[in-house]
C-alpha positions in Angstrom: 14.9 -4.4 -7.6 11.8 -5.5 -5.8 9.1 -3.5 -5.3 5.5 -3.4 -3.6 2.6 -3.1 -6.6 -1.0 -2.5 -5.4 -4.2 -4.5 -6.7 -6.9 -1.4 -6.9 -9.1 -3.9 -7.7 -8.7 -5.6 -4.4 -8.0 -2.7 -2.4 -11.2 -1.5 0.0 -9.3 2.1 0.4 -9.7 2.0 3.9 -9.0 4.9 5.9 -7.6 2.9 8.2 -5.6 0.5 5.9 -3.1 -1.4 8.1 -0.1 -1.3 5.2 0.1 2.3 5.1 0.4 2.2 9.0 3.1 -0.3 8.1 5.4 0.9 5.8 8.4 2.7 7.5 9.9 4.5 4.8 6.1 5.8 4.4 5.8 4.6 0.5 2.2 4.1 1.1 0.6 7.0 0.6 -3.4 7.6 1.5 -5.2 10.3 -0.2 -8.0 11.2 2.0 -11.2 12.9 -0.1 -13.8 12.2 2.1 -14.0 9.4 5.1 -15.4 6.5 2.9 -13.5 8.3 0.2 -9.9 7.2 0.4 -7.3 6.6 -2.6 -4.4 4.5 -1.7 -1.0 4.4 -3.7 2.7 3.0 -3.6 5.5 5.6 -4.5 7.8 3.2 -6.2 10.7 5.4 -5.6 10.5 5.6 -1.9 9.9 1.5 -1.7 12.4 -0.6 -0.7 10.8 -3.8 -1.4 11.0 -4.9 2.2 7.5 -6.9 2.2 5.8 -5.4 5.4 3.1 -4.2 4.0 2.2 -7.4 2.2 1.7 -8.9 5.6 -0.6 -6.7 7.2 -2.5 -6.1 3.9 -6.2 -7.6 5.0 -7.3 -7.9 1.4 -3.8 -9.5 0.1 -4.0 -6.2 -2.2 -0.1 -5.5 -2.4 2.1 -8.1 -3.8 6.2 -7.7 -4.4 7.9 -7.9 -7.7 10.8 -7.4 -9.4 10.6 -4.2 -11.3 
């Protein structure tokens, strides 16, 4: 089964991040601490693998693999 994984080390945790907005099942979840302050995760159980958020990912953070 594939399934979106997330580089945190090439994430910018934008408040704004673009794959978030993306994601239609809404697997992309951002945690908003402060503005700046922004965590930014992949539920593996709501992802279907689909691969939209890989293209509007501006750091090339999110990749797809089989899990």
């Amino acid at each position: 089964m594939r399934k979106a994984i997330l580089d945190k080390n090439k994430c910018d945790s934008s408040p704004f991040c673009p794959a978030s907005r993306s994601c239609k099942v809404g697997a992309i979840k951002r945690n908003v601490k402060e503005f700046f302050n922004v965590e930014i995760d992949i539920d593996q159980d709501i992802c279907t693998g689909c691969g939209v958020c890989v293209r509007f990912c501006p750091r090339r953070a999110i990749k797809i693999a089989e899990k």
